[in-house]
C-alpha positions in Angstrom: 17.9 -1.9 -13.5 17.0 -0.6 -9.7 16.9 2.9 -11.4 14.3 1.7 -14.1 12.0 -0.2 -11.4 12.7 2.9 -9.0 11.1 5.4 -11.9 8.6 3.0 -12.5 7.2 2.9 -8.7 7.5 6.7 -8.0 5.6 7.3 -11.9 3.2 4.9 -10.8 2.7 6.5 -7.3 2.8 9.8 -8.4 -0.3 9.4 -10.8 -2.3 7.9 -8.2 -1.2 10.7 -6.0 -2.1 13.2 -8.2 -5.3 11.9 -8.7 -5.9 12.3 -4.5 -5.8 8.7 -3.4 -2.8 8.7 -1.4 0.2 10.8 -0.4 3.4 9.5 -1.6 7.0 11.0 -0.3 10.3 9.3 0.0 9.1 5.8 -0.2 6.0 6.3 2.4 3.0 6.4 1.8 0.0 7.3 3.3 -3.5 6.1 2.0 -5.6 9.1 1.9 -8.8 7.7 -0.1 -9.2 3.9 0.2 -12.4 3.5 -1.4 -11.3 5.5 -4.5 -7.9 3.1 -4.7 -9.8 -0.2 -4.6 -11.9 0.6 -7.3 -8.8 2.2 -8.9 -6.6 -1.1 -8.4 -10.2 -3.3 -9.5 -9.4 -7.0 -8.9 -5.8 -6.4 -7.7 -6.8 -5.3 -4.6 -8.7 -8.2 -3.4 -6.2 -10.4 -4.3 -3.3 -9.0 -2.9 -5.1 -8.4 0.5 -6.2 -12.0 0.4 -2.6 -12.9 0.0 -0.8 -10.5 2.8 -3.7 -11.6 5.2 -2.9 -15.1 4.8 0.9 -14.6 4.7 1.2 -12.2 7.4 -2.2 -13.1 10.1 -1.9 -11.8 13.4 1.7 -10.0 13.3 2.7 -6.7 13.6 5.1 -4.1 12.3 6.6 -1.0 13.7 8.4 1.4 12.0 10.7 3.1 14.2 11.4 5.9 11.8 7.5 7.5 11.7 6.0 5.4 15.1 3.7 4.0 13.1 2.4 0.7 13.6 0.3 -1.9 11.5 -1.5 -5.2 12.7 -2.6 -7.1 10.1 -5.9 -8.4 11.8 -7.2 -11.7 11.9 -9.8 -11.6 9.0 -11.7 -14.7 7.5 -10.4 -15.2 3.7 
């Protein structure tokens, strides 16, 4: 099953890569048109943002493997 969901996921990401929203490799991926993949996504985007905004307000993430960090920021709902 991993396998299925796995070829499901890099499908998925590839067509949206292909289409020049974001870069995809290994698992990262790096957004390279946000405006195109909201409208692209429609109402899913909204709704998941809402959701990781009000799950995850005012923390932070580092990944140790690229140095990148992410804040989600304090944002009215």
């Amino acid at each position: 099953m991993p396998t299925c969901l796995g070829w499901g996921i890099t499908g998925a990401a590839g067509n949206v890569q292909k289409a020049g929203l974001i870069k995809y490799s290994r698992g990262h991926i790096t957004v390279l048109d946000l405006a195109g993949l909201e409208r692209r996504a429609r109402e899913c985007y909204g709704v998941v943002k809402k959701e990781l905004i009000f799950y995850f307000q005012g923390q932070s993430f580092h990944d140790p493997d690229s140095g990148v960090h992410t804040a989600v920021l304090n944002e009215k709902l």
